[in-house]
N, C-alpha and C positions, 0 to 999 in steps of 0.2 A: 523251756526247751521242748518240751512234749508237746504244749498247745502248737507248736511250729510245725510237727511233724502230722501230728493228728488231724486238724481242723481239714491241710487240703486233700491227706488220704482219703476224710468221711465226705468232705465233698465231690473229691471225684469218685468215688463208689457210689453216692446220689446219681451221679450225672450218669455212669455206665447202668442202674438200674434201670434207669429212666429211659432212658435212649434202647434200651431192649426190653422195657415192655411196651415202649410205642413199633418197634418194629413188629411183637408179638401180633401185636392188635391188627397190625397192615397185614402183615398174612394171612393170619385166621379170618379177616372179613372178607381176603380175596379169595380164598378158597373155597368157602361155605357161607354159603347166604342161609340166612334164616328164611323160613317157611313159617308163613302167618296163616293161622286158621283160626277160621270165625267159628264158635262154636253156638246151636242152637238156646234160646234162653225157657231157662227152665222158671215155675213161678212156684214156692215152697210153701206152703201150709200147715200149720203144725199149732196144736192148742200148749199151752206152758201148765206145765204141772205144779201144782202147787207146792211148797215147802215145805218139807218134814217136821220142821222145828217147831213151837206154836209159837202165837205171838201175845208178846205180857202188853198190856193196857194199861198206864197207869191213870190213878186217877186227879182230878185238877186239884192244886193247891189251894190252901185256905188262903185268903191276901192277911197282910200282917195288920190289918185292924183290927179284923174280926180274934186273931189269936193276943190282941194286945187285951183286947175287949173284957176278953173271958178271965 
């Protein structure tokens, strides 16, 4: 009984959303134009600082012959 009453109120609440914010849009674009500015290009330089942390090295593994070997 409920799906009966619910489904076409949620759709017509879609539909009345919808329909006023396409109206919103037709106003607002006719009232105010946007204003496009180009702005000059800047070129940025900058060295990268190194990282506070230190960095661990490990060192290379033996291969498993040589530890079978021994």
């Amino acid at each position: 009984m409920i799906d009966r009453l619910l489904m076409p109120a949620l759709t017509f609440t879609v539909m009345v959303a919808a329909l006023l914010a396409f109206a919103t849009d037709l106003v607002q674009s006719n009232t105010s134009p946007h204003r496009v500015v180009q702005l000059e290009r800047v070129l940025v330089v900058a060295q990268r600082e190194l990282p506070a942390t230190q960095v661990v090295r490990a060192e290379p593994l033996r291969s498993a012959a040589n530890v079978v070997a021994r």
